[in-house]
N, C-alpha and C positions, 0 to 999 in steps of 0.2 A: 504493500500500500504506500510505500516511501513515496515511489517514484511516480504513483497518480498523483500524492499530493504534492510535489516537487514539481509535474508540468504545468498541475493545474494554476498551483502561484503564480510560475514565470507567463502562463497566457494574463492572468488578469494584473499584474504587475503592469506587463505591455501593454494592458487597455488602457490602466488605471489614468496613464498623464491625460490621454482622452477626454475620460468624463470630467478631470476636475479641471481642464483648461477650456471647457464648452464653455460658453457665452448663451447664457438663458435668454437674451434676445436678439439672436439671431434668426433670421428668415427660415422659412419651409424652404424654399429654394435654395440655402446655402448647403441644405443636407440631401444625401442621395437618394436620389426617389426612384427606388425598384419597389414595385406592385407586385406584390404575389398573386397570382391568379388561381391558385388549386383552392384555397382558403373559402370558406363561408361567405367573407366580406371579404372584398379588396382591399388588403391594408400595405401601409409602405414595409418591406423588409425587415427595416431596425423597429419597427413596432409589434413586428409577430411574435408572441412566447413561444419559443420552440426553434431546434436548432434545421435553419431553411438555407438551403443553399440555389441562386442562381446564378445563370448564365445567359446573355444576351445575344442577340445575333453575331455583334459586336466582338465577344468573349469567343463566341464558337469560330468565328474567323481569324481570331490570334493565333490558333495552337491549326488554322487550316481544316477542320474537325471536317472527319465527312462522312464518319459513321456516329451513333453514341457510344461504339469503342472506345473512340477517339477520345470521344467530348468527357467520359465518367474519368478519367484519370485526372480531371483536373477538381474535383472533388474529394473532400477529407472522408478518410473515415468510409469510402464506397471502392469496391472492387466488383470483378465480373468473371462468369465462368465462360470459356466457350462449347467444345464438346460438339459441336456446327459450324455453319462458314461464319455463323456470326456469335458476338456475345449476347443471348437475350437471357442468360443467366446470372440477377444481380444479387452485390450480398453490400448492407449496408450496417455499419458496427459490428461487420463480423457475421450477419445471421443472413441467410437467404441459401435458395439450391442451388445444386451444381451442373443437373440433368435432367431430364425426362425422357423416360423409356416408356416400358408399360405399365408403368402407375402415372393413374393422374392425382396431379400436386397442385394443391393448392401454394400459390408464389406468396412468400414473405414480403417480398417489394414489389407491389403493383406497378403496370405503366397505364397510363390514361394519355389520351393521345385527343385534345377537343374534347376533352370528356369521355371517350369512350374508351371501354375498358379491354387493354390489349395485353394483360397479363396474362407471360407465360410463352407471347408471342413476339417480344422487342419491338422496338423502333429501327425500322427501316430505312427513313432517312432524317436527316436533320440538316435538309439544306435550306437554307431561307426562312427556319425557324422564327417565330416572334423570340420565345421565352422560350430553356428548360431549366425544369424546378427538381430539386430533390429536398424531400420532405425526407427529416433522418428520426429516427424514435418512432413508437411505435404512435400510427389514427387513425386509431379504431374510431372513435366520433365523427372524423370525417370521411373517412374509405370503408372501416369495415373490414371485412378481415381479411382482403389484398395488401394489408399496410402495417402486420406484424411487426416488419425491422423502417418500414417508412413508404415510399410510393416518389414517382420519378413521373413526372406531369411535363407533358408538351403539348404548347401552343402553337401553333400554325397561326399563318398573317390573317388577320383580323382587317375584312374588309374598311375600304375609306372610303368616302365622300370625293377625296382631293384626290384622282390617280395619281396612280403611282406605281413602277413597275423594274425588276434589274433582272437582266440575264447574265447567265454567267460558264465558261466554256473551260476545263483542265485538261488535260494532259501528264501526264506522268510516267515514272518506267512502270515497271510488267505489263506495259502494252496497257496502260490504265488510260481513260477519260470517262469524264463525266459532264452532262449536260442539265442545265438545271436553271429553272425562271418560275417569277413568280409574277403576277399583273394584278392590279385591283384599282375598282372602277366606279361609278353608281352607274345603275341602269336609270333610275329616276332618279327623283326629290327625295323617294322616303327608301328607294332601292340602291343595294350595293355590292360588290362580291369581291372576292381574292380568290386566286387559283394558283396554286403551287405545284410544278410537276418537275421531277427528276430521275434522270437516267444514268446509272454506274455502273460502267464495269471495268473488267481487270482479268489479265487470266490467272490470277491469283500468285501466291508467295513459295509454291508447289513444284520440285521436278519430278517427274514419275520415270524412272530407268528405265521399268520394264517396257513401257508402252511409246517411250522416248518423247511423252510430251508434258507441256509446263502449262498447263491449261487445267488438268484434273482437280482441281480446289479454284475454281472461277469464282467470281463475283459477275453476277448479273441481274440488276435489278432494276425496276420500272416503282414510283409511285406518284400518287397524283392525291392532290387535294384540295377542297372545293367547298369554301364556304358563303354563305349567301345571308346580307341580315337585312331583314323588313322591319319598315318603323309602319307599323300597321294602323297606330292609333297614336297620339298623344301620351297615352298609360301602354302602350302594351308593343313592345318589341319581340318579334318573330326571329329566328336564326334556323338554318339549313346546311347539314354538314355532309360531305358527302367524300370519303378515301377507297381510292384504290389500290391494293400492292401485287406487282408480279413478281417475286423472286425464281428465279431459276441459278442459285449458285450451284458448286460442286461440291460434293464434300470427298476429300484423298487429303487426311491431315496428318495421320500416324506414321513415323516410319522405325522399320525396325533397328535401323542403324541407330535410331535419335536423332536423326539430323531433319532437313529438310528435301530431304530424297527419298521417294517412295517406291516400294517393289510393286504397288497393287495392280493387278488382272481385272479386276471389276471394280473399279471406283465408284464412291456412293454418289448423293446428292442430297440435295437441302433447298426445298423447293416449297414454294409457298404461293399462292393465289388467295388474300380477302379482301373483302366487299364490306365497306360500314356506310349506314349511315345516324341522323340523328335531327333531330328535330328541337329547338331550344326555346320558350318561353320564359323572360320577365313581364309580369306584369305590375303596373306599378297604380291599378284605378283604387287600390284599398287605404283611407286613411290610415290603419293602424301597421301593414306590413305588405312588404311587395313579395309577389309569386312570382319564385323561380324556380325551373327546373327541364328535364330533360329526357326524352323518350330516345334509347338509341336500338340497333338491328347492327348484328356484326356474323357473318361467313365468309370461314377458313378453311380450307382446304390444305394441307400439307404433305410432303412424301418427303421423308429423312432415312436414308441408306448408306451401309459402308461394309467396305469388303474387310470381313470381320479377322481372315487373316492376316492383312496387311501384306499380303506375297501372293506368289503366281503358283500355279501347280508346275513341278520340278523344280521347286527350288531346291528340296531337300527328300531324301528320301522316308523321314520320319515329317513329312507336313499334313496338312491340314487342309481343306475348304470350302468356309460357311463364309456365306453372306447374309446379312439383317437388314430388315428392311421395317418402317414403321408408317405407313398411312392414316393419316387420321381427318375426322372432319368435326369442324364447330360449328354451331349456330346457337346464337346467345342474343336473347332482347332482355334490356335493361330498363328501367325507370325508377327518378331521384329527384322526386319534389320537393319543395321548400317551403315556408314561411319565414322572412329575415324582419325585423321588425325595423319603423321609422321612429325619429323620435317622439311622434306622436303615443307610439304602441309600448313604449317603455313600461315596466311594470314598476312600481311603486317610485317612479319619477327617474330611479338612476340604474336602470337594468333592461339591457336590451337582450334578446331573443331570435333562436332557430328551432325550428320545427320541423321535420323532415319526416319521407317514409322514401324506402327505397326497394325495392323488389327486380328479383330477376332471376333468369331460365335458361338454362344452361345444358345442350344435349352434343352429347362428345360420343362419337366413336373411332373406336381405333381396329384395325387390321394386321398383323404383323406377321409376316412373312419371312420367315428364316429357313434359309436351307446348309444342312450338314451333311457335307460332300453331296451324295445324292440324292436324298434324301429332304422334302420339305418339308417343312414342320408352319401348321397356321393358328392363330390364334384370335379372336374374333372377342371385344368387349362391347359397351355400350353402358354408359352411365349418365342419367336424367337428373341434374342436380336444379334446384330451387330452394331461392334466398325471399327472403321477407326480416326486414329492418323497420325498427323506429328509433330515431335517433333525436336530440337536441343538444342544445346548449345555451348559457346564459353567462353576460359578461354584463359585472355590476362596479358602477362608480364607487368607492370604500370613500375616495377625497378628489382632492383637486389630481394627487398623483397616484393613489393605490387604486388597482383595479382586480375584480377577484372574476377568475372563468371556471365554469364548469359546466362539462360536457359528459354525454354518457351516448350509449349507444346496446340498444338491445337486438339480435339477430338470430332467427331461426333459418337452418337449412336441414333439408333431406336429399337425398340422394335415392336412386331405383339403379342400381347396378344387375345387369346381366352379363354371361361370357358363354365362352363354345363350350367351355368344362362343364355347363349346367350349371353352374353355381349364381346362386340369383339371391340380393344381399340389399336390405332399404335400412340404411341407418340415417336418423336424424338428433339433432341436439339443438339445444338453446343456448348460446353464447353470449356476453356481455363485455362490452369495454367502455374506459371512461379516461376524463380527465380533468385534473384541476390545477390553474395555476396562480399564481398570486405576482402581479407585475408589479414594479416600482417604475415611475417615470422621473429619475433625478431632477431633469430637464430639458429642453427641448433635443439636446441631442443624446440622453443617455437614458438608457434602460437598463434595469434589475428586474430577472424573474427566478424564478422557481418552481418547475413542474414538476408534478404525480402524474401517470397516466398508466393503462393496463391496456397492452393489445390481445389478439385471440387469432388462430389461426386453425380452419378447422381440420379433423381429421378424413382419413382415405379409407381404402382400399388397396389391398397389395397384388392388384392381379398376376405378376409375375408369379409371385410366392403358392399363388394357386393355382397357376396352370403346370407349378412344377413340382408340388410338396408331394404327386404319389412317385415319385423316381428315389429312389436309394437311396443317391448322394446329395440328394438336397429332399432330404425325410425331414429335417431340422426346419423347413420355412414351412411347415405344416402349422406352426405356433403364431407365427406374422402373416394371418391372416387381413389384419384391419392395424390400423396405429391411430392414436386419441387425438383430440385436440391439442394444443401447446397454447401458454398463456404467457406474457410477458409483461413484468413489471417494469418502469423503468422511471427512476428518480432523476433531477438533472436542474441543474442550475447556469444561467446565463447570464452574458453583459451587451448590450448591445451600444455601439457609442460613435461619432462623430466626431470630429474638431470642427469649431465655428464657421469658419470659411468651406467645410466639405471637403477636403480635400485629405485628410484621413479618417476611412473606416473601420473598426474592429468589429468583430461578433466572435464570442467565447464561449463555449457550450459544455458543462464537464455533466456527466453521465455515469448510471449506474445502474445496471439489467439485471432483471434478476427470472434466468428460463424455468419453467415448470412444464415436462412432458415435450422435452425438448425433444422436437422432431432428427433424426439422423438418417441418413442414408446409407447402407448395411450392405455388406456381400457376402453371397458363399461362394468361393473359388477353390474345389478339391484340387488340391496340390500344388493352385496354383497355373495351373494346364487351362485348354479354350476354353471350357466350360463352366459358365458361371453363370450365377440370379444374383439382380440385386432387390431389395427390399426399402424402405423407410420403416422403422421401429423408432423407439420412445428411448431417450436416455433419461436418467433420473432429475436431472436439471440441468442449468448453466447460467454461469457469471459472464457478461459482458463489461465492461469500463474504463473510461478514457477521458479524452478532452480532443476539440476538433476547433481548431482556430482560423478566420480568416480576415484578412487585413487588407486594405488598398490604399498607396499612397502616392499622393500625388507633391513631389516636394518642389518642383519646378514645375513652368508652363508648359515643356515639349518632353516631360518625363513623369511616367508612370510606374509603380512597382507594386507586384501584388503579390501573398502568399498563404495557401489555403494547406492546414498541417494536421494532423489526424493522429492523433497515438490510443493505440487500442490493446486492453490485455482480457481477454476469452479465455473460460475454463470449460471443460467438460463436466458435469457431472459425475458422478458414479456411474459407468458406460464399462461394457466389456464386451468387444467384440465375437460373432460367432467362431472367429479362427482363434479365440482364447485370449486373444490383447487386449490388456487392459487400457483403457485410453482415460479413468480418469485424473483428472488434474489438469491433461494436454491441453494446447489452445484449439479452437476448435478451426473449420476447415477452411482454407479461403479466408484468412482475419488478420492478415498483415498487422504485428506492431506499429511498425511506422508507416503513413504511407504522405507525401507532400507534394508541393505542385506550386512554383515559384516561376516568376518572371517578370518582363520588364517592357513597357514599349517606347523607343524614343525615338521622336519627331526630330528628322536630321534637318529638314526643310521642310516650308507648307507642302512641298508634296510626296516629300520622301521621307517611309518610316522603317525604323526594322524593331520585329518583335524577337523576344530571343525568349524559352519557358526551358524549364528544369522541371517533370513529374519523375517521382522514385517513392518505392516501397520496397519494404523489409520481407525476409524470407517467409513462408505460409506453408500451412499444411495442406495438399490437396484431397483428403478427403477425411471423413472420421473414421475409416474401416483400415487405413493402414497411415503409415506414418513417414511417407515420401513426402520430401519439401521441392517447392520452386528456391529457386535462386533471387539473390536481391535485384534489383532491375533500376535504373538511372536513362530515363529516354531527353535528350536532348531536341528540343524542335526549335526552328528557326526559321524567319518569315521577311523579307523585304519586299515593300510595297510601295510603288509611286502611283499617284493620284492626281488625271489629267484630268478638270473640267467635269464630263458623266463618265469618264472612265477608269477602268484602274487596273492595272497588272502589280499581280504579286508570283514572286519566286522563293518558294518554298520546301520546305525539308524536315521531315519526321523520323523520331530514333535516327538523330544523325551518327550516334557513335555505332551504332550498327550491332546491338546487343538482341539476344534471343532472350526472348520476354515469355514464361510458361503460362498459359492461359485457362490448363487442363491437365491433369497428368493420373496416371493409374500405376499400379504395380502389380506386376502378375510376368509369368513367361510367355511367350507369345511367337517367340523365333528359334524353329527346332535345327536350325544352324549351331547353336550354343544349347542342345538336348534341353530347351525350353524353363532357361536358369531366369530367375526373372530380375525384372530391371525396373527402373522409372521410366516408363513412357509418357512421354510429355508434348501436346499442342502448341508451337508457338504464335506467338501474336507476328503482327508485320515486321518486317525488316528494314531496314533504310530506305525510308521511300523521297524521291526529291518530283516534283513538279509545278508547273504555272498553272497562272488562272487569269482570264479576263476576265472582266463585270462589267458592263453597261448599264447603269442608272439613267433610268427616263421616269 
């Protein structure tokens, strides 16, 4: 506990000159106005309780960002798994999955993408974004139980009145370019829209020996997005949302060497087709409270395959070869209505109000298709889940500066699970989460709080575990039929603060988790050899605890320096693996110690800038079932950018030191070249990427 309380000083030391050199009258305008947009109310940044992290358009084009791979590393305290061509697997203070096979999981970190709900499935693209937000700690009052470890919100451009519109054209090596534009317009007086569409690809970071090409892990991806807002009345604002995604990547990421050379004969893929849309209502004709809220429809379609040997038949005369294949389809309609109260609706003069119901239907099937040597083996599930929530919250005046919030949130779901085993299984539960925090407003530029809050995360189904518990060697996942809900406490105190003129930001957030039926993801692998089940099972609990600090400072007119730091210490519970390891005390999976993201931008001329960013994290464990680590990792990125009139080229460069960054990694044998000794096999992330970009602003 030294050394939590040892960071936690040195962050609010480093605030402290902050708030007591603020000037109590100084302007709104002298302080930094980021809106949080996921929130109940739109409130500024430094005014939310609770540790929120964003990023601007602005911010997404310093570090070049062109996936939220990219974008999450410049974020404290948030990591990602890949395991696909992409990372849409996040872990935020350490908690969130790694995978998804044949169980369906509910995500610890939601994505909401316009508000709809794309967890489980990532973010696609983030070109031309407005905002994205990551909400850290568990909200359940606001999300529900997508938001265990927090939830990662993007906004797309929010149509104008005034067009406005940029294209923008890159180039890069592995034969990469991307194209990508955004327009927005009115159609009338009370009509308006924005359309965002972008196209990337790449033939990915992949050689493949055997087949002699560098294409087999491609990037190909199409998305489009389309919103539309009607001022219908005076009181009542109409919005119309409408996304399209085509992915067709590849997926060839393992190799047996470790490196970035593959032997495989059948390369997977990661392929993805959905369709959202959504429909939005304020209404504002109620003197006491305006209606808000939102009806969305979202279909997915996905196929995820990979040549399970990683090798070609003759490679060896002791080889192997199976291929796994996963098909699945969603269709999920959602709705989340509101009551926000004006100051008219206050209750006893200094107490404003949310009212909420939220409900939705969720029907997933999955097909899985695995063939060993010749042999195919099918498995066929189909799971009907439905949510029903009511939720509120109330934020009351105590004085001129204390303010007290408290929020709750009740949620039932059931599930109607079938499979090809016959096994047909309808569990349901009633779940609860809440929060309270108590804000201090020193002054106009500084804030004190201190939250309580409890997430909830509900429980599954182990279809794996029961399409394999009547086989011998995995007689043992006869027991991990089902796994519980998991709940999450978490304490946590912050500073939020300015200097007068604006021009230095802090926000400080120290933290303390406390898991109950802490979810884990489990293997049986006899001896170690191809054949393996994974499961999720329950450990008996888990510590989370750190501090996540982030700064902006502006100490000159043509110099900027910013640094977002994250120190995090994760224990397991009492946890004993089924291969007999004991894992507890270990930190748990994906939960880097340190993980930081520093940089600089300075204006050489009105038209010429260069950004230079430093992101690095500490070694991690990749998974709770064995106890391989990634390596520390230091990516350098670097950006110059000159700026003509509506034009602008920048020349850019990512992981310029050219370090293999592990994304994924397993332990097991896999390569009967070495009689199937096992090793860490490890995913890496991009390699030294450098290319240009034109934009056109019109």
């Amino acid at each position: 506990m030294s050394l939590r309380f040892s960071a936690l000083t040195v962050a609010l030391f480093a605030c402290y000159p902050v708030a007591a050199n603020a000037n109590a009258n100084a302007t709104e305008q002298d302080i930094e106005r980021i809106t949080v947009q996921g929130d109940f109310r739109k409130n500024n940044l430094q005014q939310v309780a609770g540790s929120v992290a964003v990023l601007s358009e602005q911010d997404l084009n310093r570090q070049s960002a062109q996936h939220l791979d990219d974008a999450l590393l410049q974020f404290a305290n948030v990591n990602f798994a890949a395991g696909a061509s992409r990372g849409r697997f996040l872990q935020v203070r350490g908690i969130g999955e790694r995978s998804e096979f044949i169980d369906v999981i509910n995500p610890s970190v939601g994505i909401l993408i316009d508000g709809i709900d794309y967890a489980g499935l990532g973010i696609s693209s983030i070109a031309h974004a407005e905002q994205l937000e990551v909400f850290r700690g568990p909200e359940a009052t606001r999300f529900g139980t997508n938001a265990l470890a927090g939830m990662v919100n993007l906004t797309s451009k929010t149509p104008r009145f005034n067009p406005e519109g940029k294209l923008s054209a890159t180039i890069a090596n592995y034969d990469s370019w991307q194209l990508s534009g955004f327009y927005s317009a009115p159609i009338s007086e009370q009509l308006a829209y924005s359309l965002t569409l972008d196209q990337n690809r790449s033939d990915g970071f992949i050689d493949n020996a055997h087949l002699n090409r560098d294409d087999t892990n491609n990037i190909d991806e199409f998305t489009g997005r389309f919103k539309l807002d009607y001022q219908a009345a005076t009181d009542l604002k109409l919005g119309f949302v409408a996304h399209l995604i085509d992915q067709q990547n590849g997926y060839d990421a393992f190799s047996l060497d470790r490196n970035r050379i593959t032997l495989s004969d059948e390369p997977g893929q990661d392929q993805l087709r959905s369709k959202a849309t959504a429909i939005n209502i304020d209404y504002q004709g109620l003197s006491r409270a305006s209606l808000q809220g939102q009806i969305s429809y979202l279909n997915a379609d996905s196929d995820y395959g990979f040549d399970e040997d990683w090798s070609y038949r003759g490679i060896h005369p002791w080889e192997y070869s199976y291929q796994d294949r996963y098909l699945r389809e969603r269709e999920q309609w959602t709705l989340d209505y509101r009551l926000v109260s004006k100051p008219a609706g206050q209750l006893f003069s200094n107490t404003d109000w949310v009212l909420g119901v939220y409900a939705s239907r969720r029907d997933l099937s999955l097909s899985r298709q695995r063939r060993a040597e010749t042999e195919w083996r099918y498995f066929d599930s189909t799971i009907n889940r439905e949510n029903l929530a009511l939720y509120g919250e109330t934020q009351t005046a105590l004085s001129d500066k204390l303010s007290l919030v408290v929020g709750g949130r009740v949620e039932h779901y059931s599930d109607d699970y079938q499979d090809s085993g016959n096994i047909s299984l309808s569990p349901d539960q009633t779940l609860w989460g809440a929060k309270v925090s108590l804000n201090y407003q020193l002054n106009s530029q500084a804030m004190l709080y201190g939250l309580l809050s409890r997430g909830y995360k509900i429980g599954g189904i182990n279809g794996e575990a029961l399409s394999k518990a009547g086989e011998a060697q995995f007689a043992a996942l006869a027991d991990k039929a089902a796994f519980k809900a998991e709940t999450l406490l978490n304490a946590e105190f912050g500073v939020k603060a300015s200097s007068a003129d604006g021009s230095l930001t802090s926000r400080v957030a120290a933290f303390y988790m406390w898991r109950d039926d802490m979810q884990v993801k489990g293997w049986i692998n006899p001896d170690l050899g191809p054949e393996f089940a994974g499961f999720i099972d329950n450990a008996a609990s888990g510590r989370n605890y750190g501090v996540e600090a982030e700064t902006r400072w502006q100490p000159a007119e043509r110099w900027q320096l910013f640094a977002n730091v994250g120190y995090l210490q994760s224990k397991l519970g009492q946890y004993q693996t089924d291969s007999g390891l004991d894992m507890t005390g270990r930190d748990q999976a994906h939960a880097p110690r340190i993980n930081y993201s520093v940089g600089a931008d300075w204006y050489l001329t009105d038209q010429l800038a260069l950004q230079a960013g430093l992101q690095g994290k500490s070694r991690f464990y990749y998974s709770d079932g064995h106890n391989a680590r990634s390596d520390s990792s230091e990516l350098l990125n670097l950006r110059l950018s000159y700026q003509l009139a509506q034009w602008e080229l920048a020349v850019w460069m990512r992981n310029a030191l050219d370090q293999d960054v592990g994304v994924r990694g397993f332990y097991f044998g896999n390569d009967p070249r070495d009689e199937y000794a096992p090793h860490v096999y490890e995913q890496f992330a991009e390699p030294r990427r450098f290319g240009a970009t034109v934009s056109y602003s019109f």
